[in-house]
C-alpha positions as CSV (number, residue, x, y, z in Angstrom):
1,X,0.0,0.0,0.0
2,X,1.3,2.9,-0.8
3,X,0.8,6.7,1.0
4,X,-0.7,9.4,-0.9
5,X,-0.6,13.0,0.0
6,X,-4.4,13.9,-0.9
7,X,-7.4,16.0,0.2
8,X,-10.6,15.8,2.0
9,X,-13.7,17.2,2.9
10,X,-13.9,19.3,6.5
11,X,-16.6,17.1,8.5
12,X,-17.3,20.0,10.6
13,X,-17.8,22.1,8.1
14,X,-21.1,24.7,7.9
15,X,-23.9,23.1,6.6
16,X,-25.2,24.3,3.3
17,X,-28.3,25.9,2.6
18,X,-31.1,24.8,0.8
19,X,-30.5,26.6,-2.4
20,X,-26.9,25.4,-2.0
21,X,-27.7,21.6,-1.8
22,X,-30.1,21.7,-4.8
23,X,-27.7,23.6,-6.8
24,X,-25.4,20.6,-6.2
25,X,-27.7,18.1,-6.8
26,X,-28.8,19.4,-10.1
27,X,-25.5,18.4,-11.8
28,X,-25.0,15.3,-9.1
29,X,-28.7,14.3,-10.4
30,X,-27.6,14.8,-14.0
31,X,-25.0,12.5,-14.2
32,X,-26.8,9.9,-12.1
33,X,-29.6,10.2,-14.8
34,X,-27.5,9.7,-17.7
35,X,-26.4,6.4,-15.8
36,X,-29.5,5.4,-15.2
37,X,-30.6,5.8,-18.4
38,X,-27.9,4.1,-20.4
39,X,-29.0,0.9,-17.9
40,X,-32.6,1.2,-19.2
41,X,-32.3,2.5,-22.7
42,X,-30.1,-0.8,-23.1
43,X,-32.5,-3.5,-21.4
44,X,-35.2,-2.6,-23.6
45,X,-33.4,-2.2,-26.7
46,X,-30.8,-5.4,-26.0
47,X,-32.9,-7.7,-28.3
48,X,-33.0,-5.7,-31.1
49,X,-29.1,-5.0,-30.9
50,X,-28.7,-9.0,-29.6
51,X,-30.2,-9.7,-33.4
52,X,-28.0,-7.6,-35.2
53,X,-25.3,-8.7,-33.7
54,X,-25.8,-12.2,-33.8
55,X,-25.6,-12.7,-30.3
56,X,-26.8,-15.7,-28.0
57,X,-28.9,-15.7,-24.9
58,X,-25.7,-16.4,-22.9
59,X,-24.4,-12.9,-24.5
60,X,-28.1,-11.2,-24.1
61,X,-27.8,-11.7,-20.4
62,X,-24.1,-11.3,-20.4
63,X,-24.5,-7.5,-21.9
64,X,-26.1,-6.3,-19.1
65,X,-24.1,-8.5,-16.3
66,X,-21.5,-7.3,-17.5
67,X,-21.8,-3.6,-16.1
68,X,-23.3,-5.6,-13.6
69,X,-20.1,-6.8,-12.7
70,X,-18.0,-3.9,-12.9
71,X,-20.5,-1.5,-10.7
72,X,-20.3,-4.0,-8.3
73,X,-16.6,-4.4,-7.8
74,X,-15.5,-0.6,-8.2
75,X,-18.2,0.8,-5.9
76,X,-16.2,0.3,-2.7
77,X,-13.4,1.4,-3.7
78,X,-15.0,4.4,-5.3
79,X,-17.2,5.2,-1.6
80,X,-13.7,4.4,0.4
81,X,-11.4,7.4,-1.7
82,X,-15.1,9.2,-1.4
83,X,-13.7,9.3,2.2
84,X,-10.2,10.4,1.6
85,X,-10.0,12.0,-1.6
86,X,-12.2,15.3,-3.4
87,X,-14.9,13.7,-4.0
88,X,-16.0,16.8,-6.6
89,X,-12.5,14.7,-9.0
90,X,-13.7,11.7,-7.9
91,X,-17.4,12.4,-9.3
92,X,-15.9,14.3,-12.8
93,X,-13.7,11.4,-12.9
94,X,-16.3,8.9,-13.4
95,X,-18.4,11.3,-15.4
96,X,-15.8,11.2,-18.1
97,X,-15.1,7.4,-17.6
98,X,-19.1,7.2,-18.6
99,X,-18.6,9.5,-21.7
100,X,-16.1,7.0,-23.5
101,X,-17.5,4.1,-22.7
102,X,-21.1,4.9,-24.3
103,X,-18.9,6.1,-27.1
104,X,-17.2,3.0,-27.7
105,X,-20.5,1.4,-26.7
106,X,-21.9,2.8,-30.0
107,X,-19.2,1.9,-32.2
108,X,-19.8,-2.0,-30.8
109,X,-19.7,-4.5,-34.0
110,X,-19.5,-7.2,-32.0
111,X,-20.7,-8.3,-28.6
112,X,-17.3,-9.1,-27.4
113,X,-16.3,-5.6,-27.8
114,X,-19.8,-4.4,-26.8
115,X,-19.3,-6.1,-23.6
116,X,-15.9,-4.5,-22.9
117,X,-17.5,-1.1,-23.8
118,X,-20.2,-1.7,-21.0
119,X,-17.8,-2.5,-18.5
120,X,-16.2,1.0,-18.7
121,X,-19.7,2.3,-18.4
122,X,-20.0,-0.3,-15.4
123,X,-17.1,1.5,-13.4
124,X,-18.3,5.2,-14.4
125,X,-21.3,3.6,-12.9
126,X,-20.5,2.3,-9.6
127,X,-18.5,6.2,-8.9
128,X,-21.9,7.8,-9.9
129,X,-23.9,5.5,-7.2
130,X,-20.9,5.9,-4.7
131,X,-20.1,9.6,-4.9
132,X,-24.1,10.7,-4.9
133,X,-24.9,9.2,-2.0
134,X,-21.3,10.1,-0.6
135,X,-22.1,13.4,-1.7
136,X,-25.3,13.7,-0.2
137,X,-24.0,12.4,3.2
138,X,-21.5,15.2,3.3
139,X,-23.9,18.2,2.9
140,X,-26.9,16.9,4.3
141,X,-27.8,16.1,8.3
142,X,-29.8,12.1,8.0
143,X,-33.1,14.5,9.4
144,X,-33.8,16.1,6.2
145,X,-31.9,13.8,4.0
146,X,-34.8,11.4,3.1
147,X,-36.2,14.9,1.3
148,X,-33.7,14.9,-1.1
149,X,-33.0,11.1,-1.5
150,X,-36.3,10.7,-2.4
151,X,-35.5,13.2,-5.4
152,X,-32.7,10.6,-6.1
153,X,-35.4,7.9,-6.1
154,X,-37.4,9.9,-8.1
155,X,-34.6,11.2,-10.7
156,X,-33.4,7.2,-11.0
157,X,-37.6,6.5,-11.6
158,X,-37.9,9.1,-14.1
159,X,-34.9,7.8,-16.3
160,X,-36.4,4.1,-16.0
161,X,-39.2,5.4,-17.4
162,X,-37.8,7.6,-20.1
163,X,-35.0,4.9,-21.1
164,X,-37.8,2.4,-22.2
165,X,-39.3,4.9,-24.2
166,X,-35.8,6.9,-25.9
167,X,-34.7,3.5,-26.1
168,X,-38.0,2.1,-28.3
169,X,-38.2,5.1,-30.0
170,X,-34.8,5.0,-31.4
171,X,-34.3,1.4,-32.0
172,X,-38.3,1.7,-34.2
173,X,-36.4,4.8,-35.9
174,X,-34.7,3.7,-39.5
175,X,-32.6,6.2,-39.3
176,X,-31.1,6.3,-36.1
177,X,-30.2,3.0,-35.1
178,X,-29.6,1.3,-32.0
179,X,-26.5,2.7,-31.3
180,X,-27.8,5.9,-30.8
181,X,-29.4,4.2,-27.4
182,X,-25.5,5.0,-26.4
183,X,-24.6,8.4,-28.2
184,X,-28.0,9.9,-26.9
185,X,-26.6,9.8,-23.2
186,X,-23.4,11.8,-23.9
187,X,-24.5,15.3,-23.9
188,X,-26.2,15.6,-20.7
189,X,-22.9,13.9,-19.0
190,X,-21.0,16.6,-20.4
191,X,-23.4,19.4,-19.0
192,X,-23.4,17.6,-15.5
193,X,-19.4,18.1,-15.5
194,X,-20.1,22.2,-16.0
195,X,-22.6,21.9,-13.6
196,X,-20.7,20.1,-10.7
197,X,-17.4,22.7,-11.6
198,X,-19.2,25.3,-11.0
199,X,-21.8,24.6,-7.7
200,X,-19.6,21.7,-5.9
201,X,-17.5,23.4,-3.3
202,X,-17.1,21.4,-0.5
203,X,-14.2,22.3,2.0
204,X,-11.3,20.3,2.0
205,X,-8.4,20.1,4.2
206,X,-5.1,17.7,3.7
207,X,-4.3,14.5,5.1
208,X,-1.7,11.5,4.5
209,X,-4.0,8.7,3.6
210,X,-3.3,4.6,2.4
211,X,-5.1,3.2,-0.3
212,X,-5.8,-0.6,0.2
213,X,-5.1,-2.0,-3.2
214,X,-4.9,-5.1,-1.6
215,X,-8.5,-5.5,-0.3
216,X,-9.4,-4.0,-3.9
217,X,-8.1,-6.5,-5.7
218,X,-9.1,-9.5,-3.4
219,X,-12.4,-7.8,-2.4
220,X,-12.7,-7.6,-6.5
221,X,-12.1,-11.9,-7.3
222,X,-14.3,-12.4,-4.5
223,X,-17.7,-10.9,-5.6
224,X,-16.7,-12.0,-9.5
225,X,-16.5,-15.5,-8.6
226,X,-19.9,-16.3,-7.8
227,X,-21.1,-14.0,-10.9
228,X,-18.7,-16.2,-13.6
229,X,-20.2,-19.4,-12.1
230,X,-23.7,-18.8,-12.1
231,X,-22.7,-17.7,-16.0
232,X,-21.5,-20.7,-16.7
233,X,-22.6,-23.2,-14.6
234,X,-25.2,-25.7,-16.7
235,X,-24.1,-24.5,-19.9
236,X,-20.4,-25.3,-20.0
237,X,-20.0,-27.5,-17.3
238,X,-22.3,-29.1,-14.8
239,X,-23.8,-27.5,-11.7
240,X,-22.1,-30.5,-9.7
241,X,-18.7,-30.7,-11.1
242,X,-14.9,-29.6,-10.0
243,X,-15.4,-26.6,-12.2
244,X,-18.2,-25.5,-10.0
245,X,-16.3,-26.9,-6.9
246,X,-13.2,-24.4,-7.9
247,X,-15.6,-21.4,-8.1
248,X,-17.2,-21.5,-5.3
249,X,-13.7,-22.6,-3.4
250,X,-12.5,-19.9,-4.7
251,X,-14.8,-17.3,-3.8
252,X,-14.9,-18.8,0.2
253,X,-10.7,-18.4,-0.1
254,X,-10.5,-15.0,-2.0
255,X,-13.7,-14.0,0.4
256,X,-11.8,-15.2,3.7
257,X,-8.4,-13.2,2.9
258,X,-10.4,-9.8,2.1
259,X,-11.9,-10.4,5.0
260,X,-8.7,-10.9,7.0
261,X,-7.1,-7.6,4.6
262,X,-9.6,-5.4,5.9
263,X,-9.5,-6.3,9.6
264,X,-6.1,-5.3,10.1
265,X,-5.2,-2.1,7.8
266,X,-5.7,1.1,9.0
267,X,-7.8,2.3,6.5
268,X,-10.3,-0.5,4.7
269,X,-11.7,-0.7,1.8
270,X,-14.8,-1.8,3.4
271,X,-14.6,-0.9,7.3
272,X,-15.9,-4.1,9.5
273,X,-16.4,-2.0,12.4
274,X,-19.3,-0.6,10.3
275,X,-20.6,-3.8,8.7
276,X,-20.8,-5.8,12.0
277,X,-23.5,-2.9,13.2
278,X,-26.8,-4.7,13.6
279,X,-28.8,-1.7,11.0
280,X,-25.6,-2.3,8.3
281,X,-25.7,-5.8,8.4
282,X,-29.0,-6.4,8.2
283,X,-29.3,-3.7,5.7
284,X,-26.8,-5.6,3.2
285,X,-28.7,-8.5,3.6
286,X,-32.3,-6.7,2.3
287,X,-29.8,-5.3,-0.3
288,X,-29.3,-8.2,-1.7
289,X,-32.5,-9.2,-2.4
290,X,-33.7,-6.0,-3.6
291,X,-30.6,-5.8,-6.2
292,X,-32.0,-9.1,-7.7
293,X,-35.6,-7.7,-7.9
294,X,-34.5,-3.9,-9.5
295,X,-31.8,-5.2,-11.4
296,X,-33.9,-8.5,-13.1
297,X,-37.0,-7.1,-13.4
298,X,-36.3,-4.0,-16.2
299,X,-34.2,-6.8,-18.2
300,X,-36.5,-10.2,-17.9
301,X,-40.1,-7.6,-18.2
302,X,-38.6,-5.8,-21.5
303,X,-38.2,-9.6,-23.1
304,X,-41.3,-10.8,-22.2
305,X,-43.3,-8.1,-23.6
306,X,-41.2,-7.9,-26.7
307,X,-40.3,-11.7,-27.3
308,X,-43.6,-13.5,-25.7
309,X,-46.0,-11.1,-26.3
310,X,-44.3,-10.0,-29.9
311,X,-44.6,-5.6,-28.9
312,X,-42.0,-3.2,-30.5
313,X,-39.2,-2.1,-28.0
314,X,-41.2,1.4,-28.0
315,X,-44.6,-0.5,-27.0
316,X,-42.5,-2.1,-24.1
317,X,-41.3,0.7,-22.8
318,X,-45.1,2.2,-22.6
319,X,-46.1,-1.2,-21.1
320,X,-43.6,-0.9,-18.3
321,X,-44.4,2.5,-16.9
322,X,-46.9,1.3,-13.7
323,X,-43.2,-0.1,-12.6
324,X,-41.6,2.9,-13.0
325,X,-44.9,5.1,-12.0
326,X,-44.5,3.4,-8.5
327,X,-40.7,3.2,-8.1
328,X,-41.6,7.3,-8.2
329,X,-44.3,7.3,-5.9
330,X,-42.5,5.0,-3.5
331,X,-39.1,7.1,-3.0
332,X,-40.8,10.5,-2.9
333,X,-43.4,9.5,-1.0
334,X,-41.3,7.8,1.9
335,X,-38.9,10.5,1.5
336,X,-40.6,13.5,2.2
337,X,-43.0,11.4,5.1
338,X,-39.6,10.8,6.7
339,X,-38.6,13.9,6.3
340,X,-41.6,15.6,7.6
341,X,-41.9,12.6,10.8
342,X,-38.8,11.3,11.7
343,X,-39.5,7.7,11.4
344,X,-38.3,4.8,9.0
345,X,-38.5,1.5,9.3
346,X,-42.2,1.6,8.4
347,X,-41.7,2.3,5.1
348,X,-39.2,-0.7,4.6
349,X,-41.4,-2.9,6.3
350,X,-44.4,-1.5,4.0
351,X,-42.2,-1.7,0.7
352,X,-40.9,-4.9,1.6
353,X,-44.4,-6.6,1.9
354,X,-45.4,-4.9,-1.4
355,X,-42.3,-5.9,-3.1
356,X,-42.8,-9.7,-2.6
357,X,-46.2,-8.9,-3.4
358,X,-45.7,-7.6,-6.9
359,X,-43.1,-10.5,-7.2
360,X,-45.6,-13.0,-6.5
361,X,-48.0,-12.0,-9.1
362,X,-45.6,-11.7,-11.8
363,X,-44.2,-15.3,-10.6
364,X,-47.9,-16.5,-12.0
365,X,-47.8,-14.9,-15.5
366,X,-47.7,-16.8,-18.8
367,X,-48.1,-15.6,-22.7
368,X,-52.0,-15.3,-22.2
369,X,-52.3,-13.2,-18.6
370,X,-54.0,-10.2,-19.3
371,X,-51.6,-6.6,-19.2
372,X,-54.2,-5.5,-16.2
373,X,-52.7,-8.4,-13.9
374,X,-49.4,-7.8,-14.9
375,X,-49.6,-4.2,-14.4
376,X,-51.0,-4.8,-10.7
377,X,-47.6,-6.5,-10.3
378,X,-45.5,-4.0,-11.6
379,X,-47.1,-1.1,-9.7
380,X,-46.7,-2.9,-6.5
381,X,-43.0,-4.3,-7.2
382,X,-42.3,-0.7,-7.8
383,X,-43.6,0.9,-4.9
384,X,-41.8,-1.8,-2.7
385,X,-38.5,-1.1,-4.4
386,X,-38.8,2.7,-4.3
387,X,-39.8,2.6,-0.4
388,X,-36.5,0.1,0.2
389,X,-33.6,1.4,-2.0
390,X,-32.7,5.0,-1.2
391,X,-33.9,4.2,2.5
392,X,-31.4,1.3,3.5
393,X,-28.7,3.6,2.3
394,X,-30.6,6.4,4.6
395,X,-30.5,3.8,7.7
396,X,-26.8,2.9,7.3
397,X,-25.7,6.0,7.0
398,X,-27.7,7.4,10.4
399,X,-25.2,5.3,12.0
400,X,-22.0,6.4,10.9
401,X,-19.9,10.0,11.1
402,X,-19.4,11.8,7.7
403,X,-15.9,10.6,7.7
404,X,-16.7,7.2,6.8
405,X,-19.9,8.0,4.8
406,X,-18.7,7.3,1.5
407,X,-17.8,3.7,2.3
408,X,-21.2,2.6,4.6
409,X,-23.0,4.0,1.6
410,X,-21.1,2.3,-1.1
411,X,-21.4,-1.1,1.0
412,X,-25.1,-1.2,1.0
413,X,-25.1,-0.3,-2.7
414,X,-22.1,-2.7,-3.4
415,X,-24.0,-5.4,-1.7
416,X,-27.3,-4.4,-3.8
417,X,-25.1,-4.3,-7.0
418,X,-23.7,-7.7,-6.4
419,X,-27.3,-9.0,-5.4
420,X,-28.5,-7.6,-8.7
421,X,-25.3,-9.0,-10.9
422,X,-25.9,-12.6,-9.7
423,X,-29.5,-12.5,-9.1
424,X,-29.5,-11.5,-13.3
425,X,-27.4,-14.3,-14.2
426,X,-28.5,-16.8,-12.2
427,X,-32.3,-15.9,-13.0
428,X,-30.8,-15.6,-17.2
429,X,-29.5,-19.5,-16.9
430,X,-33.1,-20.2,-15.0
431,X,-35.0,-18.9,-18.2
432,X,-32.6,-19.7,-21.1
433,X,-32.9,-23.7,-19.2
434,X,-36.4,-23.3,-18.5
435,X,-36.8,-22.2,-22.9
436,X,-34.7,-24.8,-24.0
437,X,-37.1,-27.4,-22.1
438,X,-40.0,-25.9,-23.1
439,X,-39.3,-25.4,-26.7
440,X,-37.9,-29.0,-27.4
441,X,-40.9,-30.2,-25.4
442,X,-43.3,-28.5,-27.9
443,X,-41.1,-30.2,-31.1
444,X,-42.0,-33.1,-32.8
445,X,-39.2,-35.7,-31.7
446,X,-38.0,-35.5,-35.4
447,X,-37.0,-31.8,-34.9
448,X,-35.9,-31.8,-31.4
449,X,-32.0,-32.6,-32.4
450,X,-31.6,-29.5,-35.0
451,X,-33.9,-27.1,-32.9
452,X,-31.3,-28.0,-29.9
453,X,-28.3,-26.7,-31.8
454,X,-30.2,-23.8,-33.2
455,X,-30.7,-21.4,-30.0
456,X,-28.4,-18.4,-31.1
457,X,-30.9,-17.7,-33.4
458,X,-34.1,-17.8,-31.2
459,X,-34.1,-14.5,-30.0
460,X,-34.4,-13.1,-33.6
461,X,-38.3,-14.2,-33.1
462,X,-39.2,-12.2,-36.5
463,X,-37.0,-14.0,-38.7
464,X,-37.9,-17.6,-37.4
465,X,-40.7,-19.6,-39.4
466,X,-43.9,-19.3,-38.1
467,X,-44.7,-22.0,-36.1
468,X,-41.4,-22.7,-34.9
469,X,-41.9,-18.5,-33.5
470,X,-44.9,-18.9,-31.9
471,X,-43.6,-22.0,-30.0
472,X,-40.4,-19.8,-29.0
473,X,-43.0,-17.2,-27.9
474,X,-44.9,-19.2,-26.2
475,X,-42.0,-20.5,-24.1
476,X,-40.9,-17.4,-23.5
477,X,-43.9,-16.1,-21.8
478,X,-44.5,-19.5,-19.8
479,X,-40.8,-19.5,-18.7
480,X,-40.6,-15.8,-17.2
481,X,-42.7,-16.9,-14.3
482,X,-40.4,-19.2,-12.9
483,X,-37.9,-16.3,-12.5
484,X,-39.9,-13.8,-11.0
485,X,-41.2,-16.8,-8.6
486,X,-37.0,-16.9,-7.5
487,X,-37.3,-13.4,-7.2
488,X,-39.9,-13.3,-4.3
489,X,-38.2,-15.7,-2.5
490,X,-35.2,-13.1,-2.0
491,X,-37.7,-10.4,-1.4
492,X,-39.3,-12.4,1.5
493,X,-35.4,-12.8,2.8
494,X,-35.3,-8.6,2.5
495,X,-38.4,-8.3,4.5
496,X,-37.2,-10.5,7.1
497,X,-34.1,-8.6,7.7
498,X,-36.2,-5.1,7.4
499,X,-38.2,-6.7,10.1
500,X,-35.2,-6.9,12.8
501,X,-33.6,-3.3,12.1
502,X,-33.4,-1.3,14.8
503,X,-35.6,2.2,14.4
504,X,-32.8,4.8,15.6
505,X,-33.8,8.5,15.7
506,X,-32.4,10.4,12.6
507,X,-30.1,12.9,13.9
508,X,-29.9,16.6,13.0
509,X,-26.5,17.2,12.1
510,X,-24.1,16.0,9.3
511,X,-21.2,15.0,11.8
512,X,-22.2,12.0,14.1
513,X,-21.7,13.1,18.2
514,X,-19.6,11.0,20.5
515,X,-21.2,8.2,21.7
């Protein structure tokens, strides 16, 4: 480890006024949207580009995972130099990162190098989640902050909702192209850089600080472990095999020396002292299971509607809206309730049962279930995860002083990331299984030999012969269930843990008192 003569921000410094934190968080908010939106414009849009770039199932899933992967393993590192570093370069930093890699992103003719490009996007994208909520921490006393993370919530909704749409709407459009689903998100990042030059000023003050590369890199092999084997696993090798036996070996070894890393140096990647609190830990675990359900259900609901039920990309977007309509309602809503009360864990509870709710009833759908039903599901799954996201990260961070609030915050969302990277995965080799069954059940035994070889071509449903279509449709449809069943199984887990958080008072002031 090496020392580093760097800067950071003055914990007792004066707190900023109102006009002063909005003036902040409209450039923070910027970036964060562009993020956002590149996420959603893609998942709606990925079968379209899937089909023009001959890409598999394995590689559909794979696209998204893939900035998955690389949110998850650079957000602690980005919330722990949050803590030690200027956290206004640490934010333009990953602004820029963003800007070439939905540049490359564009120029993709491959998935290979399509994948690459989305990992670059994936780091920009773990610094935007870090530093916002970092940021955030910094200015804002836990009392009023669920005000202004609910405009976080509702910023994130708002770009779920318009992704779909931009997303349909260019891919349906001749003349722009799916790659514009990429270029369209590079001019608002470059205004948010303008924006945070000019209205970020948090004091600073200098200080010798180690950076754990160590823990990085361990901390890194252990949370990609357990995403490459749930990748691979059942495709090319067996579940039960000493290729599975090596991952998840692996990940126990790699998992056990972070572990030991970050219990002895003085300044760790992910501080234990925080994580063994009873609110953090249970807090990761609800993280978990929400990642899976925010992460799986913009990517598995914009196939179903397009591949089962045969809609354009823009049509899915529209479909998806009572989602996004209550992802909005539920993080302003339990924002500015705890802002105006005081009081929080009844809003996780309350988003928690209505999360496993909304998973339930999509864990029933098939290609015939009316849009009303699966709407009802949708609303309810959004509400849950608007109520949960923004307010674990509010919880955690009531518990810790503003020196350490970049790393608590990036924990929870590293742990949420993570959730979300496996849960996609794992729920992607559920369905593509769960298709391949279905479809060779529906074959003639005849055709059941060439249909097997022929699944890079399935998700091209427009260009398949009709009856061999509608049974790929059909399978589709009937296989989504299964994964949003899975899904409310971790939801349940998330309300559980809600369940035994401990309700502490918000406090009043950015810096946390002695004990």
């Amino acid at each position: 480890m090496t020392v580093l003569e760097t800067r950071r921000e003055l914990p007792t410094a004066p707190e900023l006024t109102h006009r002063e934190i909005l003036e902040i968080l409209i450039g923070l908010l910027a970036a964060l949207f562009t993020a956002m939106l590149s996420s959603t414009i893609v998942s709606n849009a990925l079968p379209t580009i899937i089909a023009d770039l001959q890409g598999s199932q394995t590689q559909y899933t794979w696209v998204l995972t893939a900035s998955l992967l690389a949110t998850t393993v650079s957000t602690p590192i980005w919330g722990k130099l949050a803590d030690l570093m200027s956290k206004k370069l640490l934010v333009q930093l990953a602004i820029s990162l963003f800007v070439v890699g939905s540049a490359l992103a564009g120029t993709a003719h491959n998935v290979p190098f399509l994948i690459g490009a989305r990992v670059l996007q994936g780091l920009a994208m773990g610094g935007l989640m870090a530093l916002a909520q970092a940021i955030i921490g910094a200015a804002i006393p836990p009392r009023n902050r669920g005000r202004y993370s609910g405009y976080m919530g509702a910023v994130m909704a708002v770009a779920t909702v318009s992704g779909p749409l931009i997303g349909g709407v260019i891919v349906d459009t001749s003349w722009l192209g799916w790659r514009w689903c990429f270029y369209v998100c590079v001019p608002l990042a470059v205004v948010s850089l303008f924006i945070l030059q000019k209205y970020l000023h948090l004091p600073l003050i200098k200080r010798k600080v180690k950076v754990d590369y160590l823990g990085a890199i361990l901390i890194s092999i252990a949370a990609s472990l357990p995403l490459l084997w749930v990748t691979f696993a059942g495709h090319d090798f067996p579940w039960m095999s000493w290729q599975s036996a090596l991952f998840v070996g692996g990940t126990v070894v790699f998992g056990a020396l972070a572990v030991l890393v970050e219990s002895r140096v003085s300044e760790p990647l992910v501080p234990l002292k925080v994580v063994r609190e009873r609110t953090t830990a249970l807090a990761i675990v609800a993280s978990l299971a929400v990642g899976v359900a925010m992460f799986g259900s913009a990517l598995f609901l914009g196939q179903y509607f397009q591949i089962a039920r045969g809609y354009s990309p823009t049509e899915a977007g529209l479909l998806t809206i009572p989602m996004m309509l209550g992802s909005f309602l539920g993080s302003v809503g339990s924002g500015q309730m705890i802002t105006r009360f005081g009081k929080w864990k009844r809003y996780l509870i309350g988003g928690g049962i209505l999360l496993v709710i909304g998973l339930v009833i999509l864990g029933t759908i098939d290609h015939q279930t009316p849009y009303w039903y699966v709407g009802l599901g949708m609303l309810s799954m959004g509400i849950g995860m608007g109520m949960m996201m923004q307010n674990l990260v509010l919880a955690v961070q009531n518990t810790v002083d503003v020196s350490q609030i970049g790393a608590s915050s990036a924990t929870v969302s590293f742990f949420r990331s993570l959730g979300g990277a496996v849960g996609v995965a794992a729920l992607g080799a559920v369905l593509a299984a769960r298709v391949k069954d279905l479809i060779l059940a529906g074959l003639p035994a005849s055709a059941r030999g060439q249909a097997s070889g022929s699944g890079q071509s399935l998700l091209d449903v427009n260009h398949l012969p009709p009856q061999l279509a509608e049974l790929v449709r059909h399978a589709y449809g009937d296989a989504t269930g299964r994964v949003f069943l899975i899904a409310a199984a971790c939801a349940a887990v998330s309300l559980i843990a809600v369940l035994f958080i401990k309700e502490v008072p918000l406090r009043t002031t950015v810096a946390k008192a002695d004990d």
